[in-house]
C-alpha positions, -999 to 999 in steps of 0.1 A, spaced: -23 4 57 -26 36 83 -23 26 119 -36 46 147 2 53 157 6 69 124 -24 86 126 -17 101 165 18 110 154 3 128 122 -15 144 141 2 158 172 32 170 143 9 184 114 13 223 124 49 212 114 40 209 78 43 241 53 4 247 53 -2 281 68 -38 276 55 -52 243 70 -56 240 109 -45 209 125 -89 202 126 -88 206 87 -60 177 88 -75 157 115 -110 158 96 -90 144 62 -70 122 77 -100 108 91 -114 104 57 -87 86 44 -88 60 76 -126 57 60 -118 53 28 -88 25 32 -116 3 48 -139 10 23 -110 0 -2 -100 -29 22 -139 -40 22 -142 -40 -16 -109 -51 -25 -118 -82 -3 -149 -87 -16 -132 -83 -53 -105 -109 -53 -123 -131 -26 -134 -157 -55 -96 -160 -63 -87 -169 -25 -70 -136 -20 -74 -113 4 -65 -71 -3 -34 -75 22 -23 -104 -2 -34 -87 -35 -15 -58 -22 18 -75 -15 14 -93 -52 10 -56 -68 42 -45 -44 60 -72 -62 47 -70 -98 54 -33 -104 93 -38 -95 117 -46 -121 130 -73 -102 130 -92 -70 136 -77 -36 142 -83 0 107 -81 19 119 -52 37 125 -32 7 87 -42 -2 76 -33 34 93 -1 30 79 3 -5 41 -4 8 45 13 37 37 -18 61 58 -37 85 83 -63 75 74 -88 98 40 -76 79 49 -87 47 71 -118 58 37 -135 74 13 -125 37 48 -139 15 51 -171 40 14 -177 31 20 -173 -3 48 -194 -10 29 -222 5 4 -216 -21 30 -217 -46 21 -179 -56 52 -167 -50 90 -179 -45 119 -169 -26 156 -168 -39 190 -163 -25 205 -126 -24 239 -125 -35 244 -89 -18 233 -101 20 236 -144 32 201 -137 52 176 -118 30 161 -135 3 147 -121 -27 108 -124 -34 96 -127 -65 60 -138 -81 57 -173 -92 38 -183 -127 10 -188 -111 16 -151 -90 15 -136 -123 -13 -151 -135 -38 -144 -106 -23 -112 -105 -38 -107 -141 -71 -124 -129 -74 -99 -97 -63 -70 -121 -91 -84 -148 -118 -79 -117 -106 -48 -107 -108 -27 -141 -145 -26 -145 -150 -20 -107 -121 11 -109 -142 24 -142 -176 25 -124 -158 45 -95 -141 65 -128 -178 75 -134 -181 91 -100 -147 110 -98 -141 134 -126 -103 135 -142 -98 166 -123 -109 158 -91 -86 122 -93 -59 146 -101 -57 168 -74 -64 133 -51 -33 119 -57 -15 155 -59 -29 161 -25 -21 126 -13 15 127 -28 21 157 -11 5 143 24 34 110 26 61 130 13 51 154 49 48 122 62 83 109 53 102 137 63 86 140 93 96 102 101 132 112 90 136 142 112 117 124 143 145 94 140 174 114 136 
């Protein structure tokens, strides 16, 4: 999720990015829409999975996990998402009391467990993914293949900026 501070930061730094052709009010005005559009998301995804007793933040978290080849630490998932540790250890806490998902020991560090999706993780997983793939074809209907293209291009582009920016700020 985007934070103001992210946003603030974005913007006082954007002339620093490579793009001779968008003014800092091009940027502001898009990164605008995209604060728009992850409420929207945020809204609907709620809305979506709310029969299953999930929330996006938690369906989130459960897709952080799933598309990993194996468990990790919940800062690796924070860093993976984007979001906060402390973030992600309140939503996995939550979890595990709901027997959704499970926490091992980590034989590399004594402190940070590994997190990992239960049976039943995987399974509502599956059910939110089974709501979500006629909602994501109606929006298909709206978006052309192109247009999604360039989206995620553009976007891509926009956090790797965002990433190297963070890197040369804390160095």
């Amino acid at each position: 999720m985007l934070s103001y501070a992210v946003w603030t930061f974005f913007c006082q730094h954007a002339v620093i990015i490579d793009m001779p052709d968008t003014s800092p009010e091009a940027m502001t005005e898009l990164i605008l829409r995209i604060f728009r559009a992850n409420g929207a998301l945020l809204a609907a995804g709620d809305r979506l999975v709310g029969e299953l007793d999930l929330t996006s933040a938690r369906w989130q978290l459960l897709g952080g996990i799933s598309e990993q080849d194996g468990p990790l630490t919940v800062s690796q998932l924070a860093r993976n998402m984007g979001v906060t540790r402390q973030a992600v250890q309140r939503i996995a806490n939550e979890l595990e009391k709901d027997g959704v998902v499970g926490f091992s020991a980590n034989p590399h560090h004594r402190r940070a467990q590994l997190i990992e999706l239960t049976e039943r993780g995987r399974d509502l997983f599956a059910r939110a993914m089974d709501i979500q793939r006629p909602w994501a074809e109606a929006l298909g209907r709206a978006v052309s293949s192109t247009q999604c293209a360039a989206a995620r291009e553009a976007l891509d582009t926009l956090l790797a900026a965002l990433r190297e920016m963070e890197a040369t700020s804390s160095s």
